[in-house]
C-alpha atoms as a printed R data frame, in Angstrom:
    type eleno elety resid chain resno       x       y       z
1   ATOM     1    CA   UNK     A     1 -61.431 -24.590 -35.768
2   ATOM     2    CA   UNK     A     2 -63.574 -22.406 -33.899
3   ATOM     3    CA   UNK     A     3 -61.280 -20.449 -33.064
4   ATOM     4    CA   UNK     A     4 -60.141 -19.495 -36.279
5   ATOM     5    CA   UNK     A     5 -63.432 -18.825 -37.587
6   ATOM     6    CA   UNK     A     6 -63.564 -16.058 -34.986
7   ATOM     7    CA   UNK     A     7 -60.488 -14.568 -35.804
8   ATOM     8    CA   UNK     A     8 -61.535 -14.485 -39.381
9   ATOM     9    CA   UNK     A     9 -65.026 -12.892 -38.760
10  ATOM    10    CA   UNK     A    10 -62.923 -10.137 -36.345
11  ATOM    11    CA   UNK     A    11 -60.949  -9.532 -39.349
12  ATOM    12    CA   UNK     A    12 -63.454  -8.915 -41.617
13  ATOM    13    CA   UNK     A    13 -65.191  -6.493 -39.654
14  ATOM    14    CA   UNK     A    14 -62.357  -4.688 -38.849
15  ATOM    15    CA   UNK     A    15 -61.804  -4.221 -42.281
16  ATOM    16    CA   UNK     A    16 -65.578  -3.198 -43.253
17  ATOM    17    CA   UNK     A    17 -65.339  -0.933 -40.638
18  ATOM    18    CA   UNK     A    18 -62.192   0.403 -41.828
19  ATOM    19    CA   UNK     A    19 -63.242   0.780 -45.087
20  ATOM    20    CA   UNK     A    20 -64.980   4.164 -44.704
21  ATOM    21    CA   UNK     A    21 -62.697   6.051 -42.720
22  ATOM    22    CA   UNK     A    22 -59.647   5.151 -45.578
23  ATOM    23    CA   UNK     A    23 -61.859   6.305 -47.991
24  ATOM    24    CA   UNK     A    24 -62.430   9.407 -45.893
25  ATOM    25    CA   UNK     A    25 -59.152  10.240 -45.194
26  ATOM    26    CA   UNK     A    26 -58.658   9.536 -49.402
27  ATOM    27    CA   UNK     A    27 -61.433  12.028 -50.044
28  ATOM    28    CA   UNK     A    28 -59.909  15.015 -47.494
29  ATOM    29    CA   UNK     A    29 -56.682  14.372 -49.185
30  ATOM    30    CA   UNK     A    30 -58.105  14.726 -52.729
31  ATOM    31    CA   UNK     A    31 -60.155  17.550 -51.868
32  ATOM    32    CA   UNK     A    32 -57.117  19.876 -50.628
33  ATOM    33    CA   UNK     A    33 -54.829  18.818 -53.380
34  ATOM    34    CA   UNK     A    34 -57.791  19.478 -55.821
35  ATOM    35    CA   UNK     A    35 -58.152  22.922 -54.286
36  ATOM    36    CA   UNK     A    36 -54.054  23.530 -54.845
37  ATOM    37    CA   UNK     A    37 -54.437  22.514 -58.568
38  ATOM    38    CA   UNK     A    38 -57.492  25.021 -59.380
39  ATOM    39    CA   UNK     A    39 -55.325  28.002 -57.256
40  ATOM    40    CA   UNK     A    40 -51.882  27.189 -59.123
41  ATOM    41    CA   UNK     A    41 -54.507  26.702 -62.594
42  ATOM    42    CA   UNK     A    42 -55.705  30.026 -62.247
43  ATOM    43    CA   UNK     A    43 -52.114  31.234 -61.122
44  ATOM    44    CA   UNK     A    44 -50.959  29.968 -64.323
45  ATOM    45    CA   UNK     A    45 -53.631  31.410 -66.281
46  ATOM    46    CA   UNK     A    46 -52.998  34.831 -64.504
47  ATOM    47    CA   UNK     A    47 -49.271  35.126 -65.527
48  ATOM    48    CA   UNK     A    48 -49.901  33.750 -68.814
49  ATOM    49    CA   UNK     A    49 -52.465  36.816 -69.643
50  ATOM    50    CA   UNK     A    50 -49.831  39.292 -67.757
51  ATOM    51    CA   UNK     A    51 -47.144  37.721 -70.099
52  ATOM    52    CA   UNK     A    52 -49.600  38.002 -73.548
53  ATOM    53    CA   UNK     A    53 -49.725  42.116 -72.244
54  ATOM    54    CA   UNK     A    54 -46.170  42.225 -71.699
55  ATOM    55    CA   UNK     A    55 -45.748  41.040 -75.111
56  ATOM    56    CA   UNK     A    56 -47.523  43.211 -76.712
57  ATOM    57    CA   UNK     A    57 -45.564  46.071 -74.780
58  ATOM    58    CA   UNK     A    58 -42.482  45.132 -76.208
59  ATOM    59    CA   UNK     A    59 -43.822  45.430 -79.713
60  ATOM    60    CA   UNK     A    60 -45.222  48.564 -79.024
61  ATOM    61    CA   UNK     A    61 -42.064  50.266 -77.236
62  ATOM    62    CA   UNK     A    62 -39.155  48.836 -79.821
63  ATOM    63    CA   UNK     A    63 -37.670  51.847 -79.839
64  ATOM    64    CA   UNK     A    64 -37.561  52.734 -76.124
65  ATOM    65    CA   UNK     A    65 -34.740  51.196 -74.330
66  ATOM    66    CA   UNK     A    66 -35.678  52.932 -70.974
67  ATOM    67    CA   UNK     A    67 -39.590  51.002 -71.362
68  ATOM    68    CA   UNK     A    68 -37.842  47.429 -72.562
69  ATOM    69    CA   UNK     A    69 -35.468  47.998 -69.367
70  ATOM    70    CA   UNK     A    70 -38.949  48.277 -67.241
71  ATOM    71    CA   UNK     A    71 -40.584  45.093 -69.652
72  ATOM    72    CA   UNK     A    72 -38.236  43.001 -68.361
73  ATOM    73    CA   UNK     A    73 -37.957  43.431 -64.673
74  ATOM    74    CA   UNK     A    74 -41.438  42.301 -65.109
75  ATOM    75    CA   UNK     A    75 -41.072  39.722 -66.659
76  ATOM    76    CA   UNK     A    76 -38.191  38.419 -64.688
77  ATOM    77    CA   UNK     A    77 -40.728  38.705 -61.531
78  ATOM    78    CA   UNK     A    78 -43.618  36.318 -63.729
79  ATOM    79    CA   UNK     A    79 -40.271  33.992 -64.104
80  ATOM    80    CA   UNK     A    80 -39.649  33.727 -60.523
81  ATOM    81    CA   UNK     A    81 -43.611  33.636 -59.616
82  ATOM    82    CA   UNK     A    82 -44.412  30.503 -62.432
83  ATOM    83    CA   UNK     A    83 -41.081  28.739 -61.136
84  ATOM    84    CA   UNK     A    84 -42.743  29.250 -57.603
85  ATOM    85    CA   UNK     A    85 -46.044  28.003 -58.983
86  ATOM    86    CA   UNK     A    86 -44.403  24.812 -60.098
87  ATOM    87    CA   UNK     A    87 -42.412  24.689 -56.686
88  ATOM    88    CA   UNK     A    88 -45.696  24.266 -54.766
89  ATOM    89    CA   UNK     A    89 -46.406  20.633 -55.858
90  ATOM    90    CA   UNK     A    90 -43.308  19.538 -54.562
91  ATOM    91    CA   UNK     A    91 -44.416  18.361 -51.251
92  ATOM    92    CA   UNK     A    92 -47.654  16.522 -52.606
93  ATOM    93    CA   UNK     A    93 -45.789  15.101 -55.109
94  ATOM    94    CA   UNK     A    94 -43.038  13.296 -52.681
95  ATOM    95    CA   UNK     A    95 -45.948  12.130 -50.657
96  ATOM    96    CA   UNK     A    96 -47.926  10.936 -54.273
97  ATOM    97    CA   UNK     A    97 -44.717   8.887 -54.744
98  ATOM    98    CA   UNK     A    98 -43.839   7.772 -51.032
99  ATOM    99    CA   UNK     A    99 -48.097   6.291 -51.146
100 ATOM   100    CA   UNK     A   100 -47.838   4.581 -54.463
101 ATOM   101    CA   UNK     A   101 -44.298   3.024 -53.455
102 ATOM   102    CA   UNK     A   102 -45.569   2.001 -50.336
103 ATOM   103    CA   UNK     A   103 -48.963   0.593 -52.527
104 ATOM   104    CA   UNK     A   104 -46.543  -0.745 -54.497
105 ATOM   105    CA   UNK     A   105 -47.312  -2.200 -58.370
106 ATOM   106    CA   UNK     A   106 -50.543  -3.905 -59.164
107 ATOM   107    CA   UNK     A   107 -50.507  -7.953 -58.761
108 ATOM   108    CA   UNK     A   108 -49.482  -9.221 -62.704
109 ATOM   109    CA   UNK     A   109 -51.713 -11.672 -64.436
110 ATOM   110    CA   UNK     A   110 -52.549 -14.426 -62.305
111 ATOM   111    CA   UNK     A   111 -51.591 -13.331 -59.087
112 ATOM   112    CA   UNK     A   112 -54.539 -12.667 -56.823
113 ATOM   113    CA   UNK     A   113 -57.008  -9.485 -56.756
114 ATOM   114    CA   UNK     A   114 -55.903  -7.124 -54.187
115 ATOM   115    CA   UNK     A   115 -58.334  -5.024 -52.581
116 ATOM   116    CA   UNK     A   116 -60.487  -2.633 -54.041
117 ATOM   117    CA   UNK     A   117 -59.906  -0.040 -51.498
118 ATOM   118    CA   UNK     A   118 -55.926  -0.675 -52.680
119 ATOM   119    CA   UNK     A   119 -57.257  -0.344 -56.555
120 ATOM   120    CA   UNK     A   120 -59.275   2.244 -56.166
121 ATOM   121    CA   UNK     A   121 -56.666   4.897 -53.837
122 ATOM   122    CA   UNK     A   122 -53.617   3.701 -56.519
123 ATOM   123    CA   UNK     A   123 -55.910   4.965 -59.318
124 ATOM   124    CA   UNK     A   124 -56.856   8.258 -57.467
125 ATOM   125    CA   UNK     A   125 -52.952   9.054 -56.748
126 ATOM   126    CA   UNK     A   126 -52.614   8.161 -60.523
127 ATOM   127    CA   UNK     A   127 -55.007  10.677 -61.484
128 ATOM   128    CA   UNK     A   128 -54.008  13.180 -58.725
129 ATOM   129    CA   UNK     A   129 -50.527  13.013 -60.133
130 ATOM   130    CA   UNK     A   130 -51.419  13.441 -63.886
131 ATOM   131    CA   UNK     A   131 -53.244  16.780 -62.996
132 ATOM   132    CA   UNK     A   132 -50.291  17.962 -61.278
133 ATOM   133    CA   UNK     A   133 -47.849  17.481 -63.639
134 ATOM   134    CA   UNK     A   134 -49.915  19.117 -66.412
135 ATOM   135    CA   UNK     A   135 -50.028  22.017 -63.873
136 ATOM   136    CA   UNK     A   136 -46.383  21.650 -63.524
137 ATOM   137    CA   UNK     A   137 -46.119  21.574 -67.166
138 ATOM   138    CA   UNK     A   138 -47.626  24.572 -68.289
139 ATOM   139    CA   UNK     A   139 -45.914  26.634 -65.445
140 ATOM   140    CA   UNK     A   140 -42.570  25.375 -66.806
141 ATOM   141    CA   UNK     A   141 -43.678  25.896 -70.602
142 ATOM   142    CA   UNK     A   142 -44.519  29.743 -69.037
143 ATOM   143    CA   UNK     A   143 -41.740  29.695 -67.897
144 ATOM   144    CA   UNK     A   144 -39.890  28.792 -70.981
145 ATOM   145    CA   UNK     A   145 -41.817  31.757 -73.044
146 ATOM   146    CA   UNK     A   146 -40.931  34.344 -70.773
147 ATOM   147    CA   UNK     A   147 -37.216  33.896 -70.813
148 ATOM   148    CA   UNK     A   148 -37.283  33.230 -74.474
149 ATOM   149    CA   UNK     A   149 -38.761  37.100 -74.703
150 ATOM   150    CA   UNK     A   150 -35.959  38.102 -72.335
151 ATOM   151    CA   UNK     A   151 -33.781  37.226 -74.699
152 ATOM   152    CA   UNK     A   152 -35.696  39.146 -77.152
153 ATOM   153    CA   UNK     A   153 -35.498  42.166 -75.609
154 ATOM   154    CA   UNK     A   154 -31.321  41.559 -74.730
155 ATOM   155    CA   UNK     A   155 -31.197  41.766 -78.394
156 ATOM   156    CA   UNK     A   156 -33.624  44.184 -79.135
157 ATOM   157    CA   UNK     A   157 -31.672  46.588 -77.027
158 ATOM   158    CA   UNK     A   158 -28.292  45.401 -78.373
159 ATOM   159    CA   UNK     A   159 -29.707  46.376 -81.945
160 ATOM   160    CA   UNK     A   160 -30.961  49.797 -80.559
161 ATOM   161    CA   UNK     A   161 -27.436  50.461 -79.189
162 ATOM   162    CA   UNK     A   162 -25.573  49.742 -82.285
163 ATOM   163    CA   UNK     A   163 -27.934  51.583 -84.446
164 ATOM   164    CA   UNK     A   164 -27.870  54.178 -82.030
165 ATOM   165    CA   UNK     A   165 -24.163  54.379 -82.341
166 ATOM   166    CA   UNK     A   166 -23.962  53.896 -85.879
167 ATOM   167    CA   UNK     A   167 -27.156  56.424 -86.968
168 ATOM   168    CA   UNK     A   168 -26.092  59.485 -89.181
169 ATOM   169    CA   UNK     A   169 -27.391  62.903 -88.490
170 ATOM   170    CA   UNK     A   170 -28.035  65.407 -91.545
171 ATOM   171    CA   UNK     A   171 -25.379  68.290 -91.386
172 ATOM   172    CA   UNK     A   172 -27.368  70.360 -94.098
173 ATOM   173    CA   UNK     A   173 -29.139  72.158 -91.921
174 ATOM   174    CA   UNK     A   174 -26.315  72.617 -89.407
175 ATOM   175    CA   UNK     A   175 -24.280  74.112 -92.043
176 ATOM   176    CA   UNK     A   176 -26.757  76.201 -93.654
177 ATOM   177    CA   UNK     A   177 -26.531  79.869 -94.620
178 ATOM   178    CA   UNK     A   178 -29.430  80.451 -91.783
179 ATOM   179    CA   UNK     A   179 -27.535  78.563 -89.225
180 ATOM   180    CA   UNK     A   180 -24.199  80.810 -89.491
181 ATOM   181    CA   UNK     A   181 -26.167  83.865 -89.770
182 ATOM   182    CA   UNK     A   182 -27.939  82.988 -86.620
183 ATOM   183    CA   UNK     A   183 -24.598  82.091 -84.921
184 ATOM   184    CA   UNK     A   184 -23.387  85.591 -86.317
185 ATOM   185    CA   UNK     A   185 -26.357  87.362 -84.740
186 ATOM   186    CA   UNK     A   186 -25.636  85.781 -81.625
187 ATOM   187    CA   UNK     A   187 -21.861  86.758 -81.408
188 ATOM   188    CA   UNK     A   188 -22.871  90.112 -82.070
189 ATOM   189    CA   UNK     A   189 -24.841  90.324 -79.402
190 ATOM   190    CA   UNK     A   190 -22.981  88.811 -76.960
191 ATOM   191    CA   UNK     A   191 -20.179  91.220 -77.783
192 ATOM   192    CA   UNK     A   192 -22.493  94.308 -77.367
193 ATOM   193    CA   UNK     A   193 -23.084  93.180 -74.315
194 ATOM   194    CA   UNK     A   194 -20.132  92.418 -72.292
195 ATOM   195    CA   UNK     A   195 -18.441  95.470 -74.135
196 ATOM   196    CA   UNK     A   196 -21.160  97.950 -72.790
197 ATOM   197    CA   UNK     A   197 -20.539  96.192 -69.682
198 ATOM   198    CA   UNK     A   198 -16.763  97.030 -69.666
199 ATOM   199    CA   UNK     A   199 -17.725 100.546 -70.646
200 ATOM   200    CA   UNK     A   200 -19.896 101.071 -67.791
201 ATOM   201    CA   UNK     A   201 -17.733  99.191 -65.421
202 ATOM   202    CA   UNK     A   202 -14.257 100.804 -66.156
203 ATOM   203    CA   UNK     A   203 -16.359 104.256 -66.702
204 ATOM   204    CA   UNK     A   204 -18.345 104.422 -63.533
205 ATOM   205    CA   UNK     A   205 -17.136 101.314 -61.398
206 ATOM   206    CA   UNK     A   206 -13.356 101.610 -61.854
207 ATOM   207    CA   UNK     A   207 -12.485 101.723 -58.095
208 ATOM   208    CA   UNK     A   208 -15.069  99.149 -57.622
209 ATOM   209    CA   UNK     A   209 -13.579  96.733 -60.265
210 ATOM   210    CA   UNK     A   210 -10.084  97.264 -58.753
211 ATOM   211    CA   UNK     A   211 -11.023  96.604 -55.007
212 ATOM   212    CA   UNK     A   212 -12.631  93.157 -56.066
213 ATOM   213    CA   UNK     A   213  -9.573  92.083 -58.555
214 ATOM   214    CA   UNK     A   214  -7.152  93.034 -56.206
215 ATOM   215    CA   UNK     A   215  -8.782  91.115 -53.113
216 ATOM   216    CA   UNK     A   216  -9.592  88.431 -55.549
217 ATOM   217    CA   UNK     A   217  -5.987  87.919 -56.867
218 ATOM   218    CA   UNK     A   218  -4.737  88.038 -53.051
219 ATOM   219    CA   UNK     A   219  -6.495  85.487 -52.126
220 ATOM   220    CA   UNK     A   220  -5.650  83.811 -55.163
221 ATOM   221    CA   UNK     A   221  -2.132  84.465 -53.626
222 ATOM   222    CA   UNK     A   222  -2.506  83.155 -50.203
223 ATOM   223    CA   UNK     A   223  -4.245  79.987 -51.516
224 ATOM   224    CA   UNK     A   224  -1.454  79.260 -54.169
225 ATOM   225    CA   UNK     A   225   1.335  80.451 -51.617
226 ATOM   226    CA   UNK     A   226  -0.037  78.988 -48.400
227 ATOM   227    CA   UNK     A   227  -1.074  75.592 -50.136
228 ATOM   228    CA   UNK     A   228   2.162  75.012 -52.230
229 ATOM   229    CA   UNK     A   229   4.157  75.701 -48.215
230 ATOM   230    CA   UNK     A   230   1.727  73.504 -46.107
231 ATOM   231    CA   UNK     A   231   0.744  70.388 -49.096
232 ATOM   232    CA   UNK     A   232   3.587  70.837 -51.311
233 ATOM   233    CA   UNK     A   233   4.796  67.432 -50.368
234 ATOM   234    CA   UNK     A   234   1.172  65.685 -50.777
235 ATOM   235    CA   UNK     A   235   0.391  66.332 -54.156
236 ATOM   236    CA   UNK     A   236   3.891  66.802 -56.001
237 ATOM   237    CA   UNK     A   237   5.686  63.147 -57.019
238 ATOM   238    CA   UNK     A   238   9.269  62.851 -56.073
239 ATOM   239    CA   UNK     A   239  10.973  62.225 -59.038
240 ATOM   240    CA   UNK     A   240  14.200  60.235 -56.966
241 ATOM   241    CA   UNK     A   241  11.548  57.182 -55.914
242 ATOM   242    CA   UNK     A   242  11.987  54.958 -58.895
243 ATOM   243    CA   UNK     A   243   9.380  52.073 -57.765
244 ATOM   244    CA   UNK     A   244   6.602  54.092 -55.517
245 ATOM   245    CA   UNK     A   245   4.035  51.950 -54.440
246 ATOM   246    CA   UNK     A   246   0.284  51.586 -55.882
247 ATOM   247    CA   UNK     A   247  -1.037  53.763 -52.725
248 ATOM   248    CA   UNK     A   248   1.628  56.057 -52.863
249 ATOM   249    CA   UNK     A   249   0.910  56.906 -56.987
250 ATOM   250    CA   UNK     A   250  -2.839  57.195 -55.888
251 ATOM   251    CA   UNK     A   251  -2.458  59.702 -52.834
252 ATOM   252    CA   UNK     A   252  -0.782  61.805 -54.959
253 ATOM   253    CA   UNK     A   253  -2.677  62.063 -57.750
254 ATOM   254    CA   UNK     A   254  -5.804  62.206 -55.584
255 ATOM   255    CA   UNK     A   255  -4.322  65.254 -53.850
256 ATOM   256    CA   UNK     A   256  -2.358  66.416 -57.154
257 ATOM   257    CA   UNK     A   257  -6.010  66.938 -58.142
258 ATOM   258    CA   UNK     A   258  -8.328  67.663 -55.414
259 ATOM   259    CA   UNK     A   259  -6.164  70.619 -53.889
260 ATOM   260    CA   UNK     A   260  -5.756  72.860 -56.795
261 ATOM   261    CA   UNK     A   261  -9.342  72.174 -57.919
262 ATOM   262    CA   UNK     A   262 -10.304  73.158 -54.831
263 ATOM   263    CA   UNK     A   263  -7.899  76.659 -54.653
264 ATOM   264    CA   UNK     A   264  -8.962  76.924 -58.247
265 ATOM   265    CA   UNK     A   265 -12.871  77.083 -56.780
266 ATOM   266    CA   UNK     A   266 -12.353  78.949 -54.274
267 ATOM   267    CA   UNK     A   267 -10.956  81.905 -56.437
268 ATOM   268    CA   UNK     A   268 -13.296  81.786 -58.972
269 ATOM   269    CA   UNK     A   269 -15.939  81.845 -56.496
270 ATOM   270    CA   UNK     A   270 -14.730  84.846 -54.350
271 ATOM   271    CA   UNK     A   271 -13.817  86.708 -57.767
272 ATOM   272    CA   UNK     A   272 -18.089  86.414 -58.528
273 ATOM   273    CA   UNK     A   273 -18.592  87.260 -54.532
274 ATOM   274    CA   UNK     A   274 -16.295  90.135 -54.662
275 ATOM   275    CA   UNK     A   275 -17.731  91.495 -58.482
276 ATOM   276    CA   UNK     A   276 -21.417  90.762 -56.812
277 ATOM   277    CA   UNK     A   277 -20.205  92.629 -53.550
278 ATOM   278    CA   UNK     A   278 -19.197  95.825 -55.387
279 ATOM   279    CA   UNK     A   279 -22.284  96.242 -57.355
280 ATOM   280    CA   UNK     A   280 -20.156  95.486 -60.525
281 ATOM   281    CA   UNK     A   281 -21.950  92.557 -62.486
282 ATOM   282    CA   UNK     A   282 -25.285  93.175 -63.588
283 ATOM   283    CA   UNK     A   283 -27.581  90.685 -64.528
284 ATOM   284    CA   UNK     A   284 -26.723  88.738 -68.039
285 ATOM   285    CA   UNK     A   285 -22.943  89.212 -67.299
286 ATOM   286    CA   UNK     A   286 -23.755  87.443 -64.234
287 ATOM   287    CA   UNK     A   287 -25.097  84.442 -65.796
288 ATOM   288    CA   UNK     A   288 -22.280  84.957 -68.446
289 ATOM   289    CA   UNK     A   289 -19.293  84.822 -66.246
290 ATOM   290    CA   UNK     A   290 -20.953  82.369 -63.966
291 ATOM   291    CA   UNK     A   291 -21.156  79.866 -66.853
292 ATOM   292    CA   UNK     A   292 -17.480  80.871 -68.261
293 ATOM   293    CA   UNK     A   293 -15.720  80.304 -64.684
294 ATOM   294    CA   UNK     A   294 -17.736  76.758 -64.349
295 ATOM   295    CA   UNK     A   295 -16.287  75.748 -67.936
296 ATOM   296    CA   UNK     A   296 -12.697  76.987 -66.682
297 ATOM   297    CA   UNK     A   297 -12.944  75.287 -63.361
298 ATOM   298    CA   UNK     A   298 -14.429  71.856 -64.906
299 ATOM   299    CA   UNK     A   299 -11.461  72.288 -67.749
300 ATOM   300    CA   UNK     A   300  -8.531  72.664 -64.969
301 ATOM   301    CA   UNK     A   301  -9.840  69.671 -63.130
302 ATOM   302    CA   UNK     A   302  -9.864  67.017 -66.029
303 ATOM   303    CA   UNK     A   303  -6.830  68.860 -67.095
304 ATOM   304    CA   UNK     A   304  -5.163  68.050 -63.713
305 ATOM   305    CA   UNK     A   305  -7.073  64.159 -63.212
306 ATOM   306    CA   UNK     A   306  -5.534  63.004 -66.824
307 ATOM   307    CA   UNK     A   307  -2.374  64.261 -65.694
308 ATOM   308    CA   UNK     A   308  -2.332  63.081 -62.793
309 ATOM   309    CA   UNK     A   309  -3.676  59.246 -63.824
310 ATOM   310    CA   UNK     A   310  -1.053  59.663 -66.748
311 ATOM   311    CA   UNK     A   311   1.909  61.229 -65.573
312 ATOM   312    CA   UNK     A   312   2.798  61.982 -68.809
313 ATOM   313    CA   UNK     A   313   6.827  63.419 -67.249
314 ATOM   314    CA   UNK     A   314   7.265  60.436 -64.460
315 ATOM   315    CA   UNK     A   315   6.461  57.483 -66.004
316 ATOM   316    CA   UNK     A   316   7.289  55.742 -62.343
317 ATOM   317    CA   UNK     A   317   4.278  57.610 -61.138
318 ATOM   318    CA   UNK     A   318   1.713  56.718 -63.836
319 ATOM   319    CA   UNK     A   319  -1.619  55.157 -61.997
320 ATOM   320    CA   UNK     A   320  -2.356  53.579 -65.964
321 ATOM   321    CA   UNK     A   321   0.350  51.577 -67.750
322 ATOM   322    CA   UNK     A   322   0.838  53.404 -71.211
323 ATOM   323    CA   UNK     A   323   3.618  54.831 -72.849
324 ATOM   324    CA   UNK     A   324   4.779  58.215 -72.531
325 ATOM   325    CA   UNK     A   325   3.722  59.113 -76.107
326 ATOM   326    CA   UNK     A   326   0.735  57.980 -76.114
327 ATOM   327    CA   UNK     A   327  -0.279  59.561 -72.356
328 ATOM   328    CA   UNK     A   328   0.719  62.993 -73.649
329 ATOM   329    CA   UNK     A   329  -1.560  62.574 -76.087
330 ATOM   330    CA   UNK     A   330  -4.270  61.234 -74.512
331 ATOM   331    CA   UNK     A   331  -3.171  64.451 -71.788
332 ATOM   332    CA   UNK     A   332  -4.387  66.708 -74.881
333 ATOM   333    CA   UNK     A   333  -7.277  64.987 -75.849
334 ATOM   334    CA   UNK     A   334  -8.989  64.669 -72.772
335 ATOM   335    CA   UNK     A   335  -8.253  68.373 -72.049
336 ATOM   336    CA   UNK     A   336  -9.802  69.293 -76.033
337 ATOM   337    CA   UNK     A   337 -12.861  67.358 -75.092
338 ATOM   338    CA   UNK     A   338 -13.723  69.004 -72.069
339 ATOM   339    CA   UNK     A   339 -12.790  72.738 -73.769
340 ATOM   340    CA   UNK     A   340 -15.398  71.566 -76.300
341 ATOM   341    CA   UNK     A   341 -18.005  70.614 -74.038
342 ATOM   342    CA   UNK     A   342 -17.541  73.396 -71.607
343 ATOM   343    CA   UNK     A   343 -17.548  76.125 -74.988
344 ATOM   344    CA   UNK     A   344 -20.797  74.087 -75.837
345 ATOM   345    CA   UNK     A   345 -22.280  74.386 -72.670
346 ATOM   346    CA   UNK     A   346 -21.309  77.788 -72.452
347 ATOM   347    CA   UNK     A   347 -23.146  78.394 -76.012
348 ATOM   348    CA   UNK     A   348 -26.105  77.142 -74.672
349 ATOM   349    CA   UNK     A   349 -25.924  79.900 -71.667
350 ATOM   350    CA   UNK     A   350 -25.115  82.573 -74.167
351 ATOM   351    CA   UNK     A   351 -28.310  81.877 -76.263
352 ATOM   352    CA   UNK     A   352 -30.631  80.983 -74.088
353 ATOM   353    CA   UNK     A   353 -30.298  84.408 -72.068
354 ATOM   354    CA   UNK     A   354 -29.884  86.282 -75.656
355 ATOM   355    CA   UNK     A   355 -33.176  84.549 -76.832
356 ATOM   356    CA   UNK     A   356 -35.009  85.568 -73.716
């Protein structure tokens, strides 16, 4: 008996002793999860007032593809930082739930008190974990907003491309009296002067003009001559292979295209060395025949490429499966679209030198 009265008063002070060091350890536990709750708090709070600004932006820019584009890289990176926000309770949260389990429930009616110290640490992890999860929540209701306006500017910009696409453009004063007069005015001027040029240059630079034709069109010679001997059998399809293979069609129209684009360059370019060389261009000719040689060079190469990728005559040798009608066509379409853009370009040359 006396024995057991001893054990039970060693108990008890164990357990008094105890006491504070549980609640200790309860309080440093509290106090560092409280501290992760006010930083992810004010996290949340931060990307919710960068989100209100980015909202705001994408009212103001509507119209501007290129500043929605920028608009929502950001707010893909406030996505990734409130998911990340949410993230950091994960830890604290298993060990929240690994305590309480190990706690376990409350005694039911009847059943004898436990502990305070028990009561009191169950209702603190209760607590602890509410605060979290409303943390959690609003990180994942942040979340929520910011992909709903990603999706708001996906079809903003879908509405800006289609009306882009479908928008109409007033011809009036494109086709206005003014307009061709202008245009007229411009012709005639660019007429004067390339034919006061040729005036000059077959008057007083004859021999000149000549010597750089001639040694332009020889090497013109030599290139088409020399390259046709040594790469004839690169870039020209042999019309008795019925089934080439894929790499096969694509070597040759690779080198169907790159060698006499190439040749094509190197002409034009010595023809402006050679006319430069001889003293024969003068200054807005220059910039005249400079443009006019790019737009015949950039012509010749989609000219070759489409006929190359198409085939339109060896349908065994077509990279793209279409019928022989339709590549022909498609030959002459792609070749009329880059004559147009080239002339275009070549109009803007003409009148920006003849304005200045």
């Amino acid at each position: 008996m006396f024995f057991r009265l001893l054990r039970l008063i060693l108990v008890l002070m164990l357990a008094v002793s105890a006491q504070p060091s549980f609640d200790a350890m309860a309080q440093a536990i509290g106090q560092g999860s409280a501290q992760l709750i006010v930083d992810q708090q004010k996290v949340v709070q931060d990307l919710a007032a960068k989100t209100d600004g980015l909202e705001k932006k994408v009212a103001d820019d509507a119209e501007d593809d290129a500043a929605l584009v920028d608009v929502r890289l950001q707010l893909e990176d406030l996505s990734r930082a409130a998911l990340n926000s949410a993230l950091a309770f994960r830890s604290r949260l298993a060990d929240i739930n690994n305590r309480i389990e190990v706690l376990g429930p409350p005694p039911a009616q009847g059943q004898p008190q436990e502990p305070a110290i028990v009561t009191n640490e169950r209702g603190a992890l209760a607590a602890e974990k509410a605060e979290i999860n409303a943390v959690i929540a609003s990180a994942q209701n942040l979340s929520i907003r910011i992909n709903g306006l990603i999706d708001k500017i996906g079809v903003m910009r879908s509405d800006l491309f289609r009306n882009f696409l479908a928008k109409r453009y007033e011809l009036t004063d494109a086709l206005s009296p003014q307009a061709f007069s202008d245009a007229h005015d411009q012709f005639t001027g660019l007429y004067k002067a390339v034919s006061s040029w040729l005036i000059f240059a077959f008057k007083f630079k004859l021999q000149a003009v000549l010597a750089a034709a001639l040694m332009a069109l020889g090497l013109a010679a030599v290139l088409l001559v020399g390259g046709r001997r040594l790469f004839g059998r690169i870039f020209e399809p042999d019309p008795s292979i019925e089934a080439p293979s894929y790499l096969s069609r694509l070597s040759v129209a690779f080198w169907s295209t790159l060698l006499p684009s190439a040749a094509l360059s190197v002409f034009l370019a010595s023809t402006v060395f050679f006319f430069n060389y001889y003293n024969v261009l003068r200054g807005d000719i220059g910039v005249f025949l400079n443009a006019l040689l790019a737009v015949i060079a950039v012509v010749f190469c989609v000219n070759r490429l489409t006929n190359a990728a198409l085939e339109p005559r060896l349908p065994n040798w077509r990279l793209i499966p279409v019928e022989t009608g339709p590549a022909r066509w498609l030959v002459r379409l792609t070749t009329a679209m880059a004559v147009v853009i080239g002339f275009n370009n070549f109009l803007s040359v003409v009148n920006d030198k003849m304005g200045s």
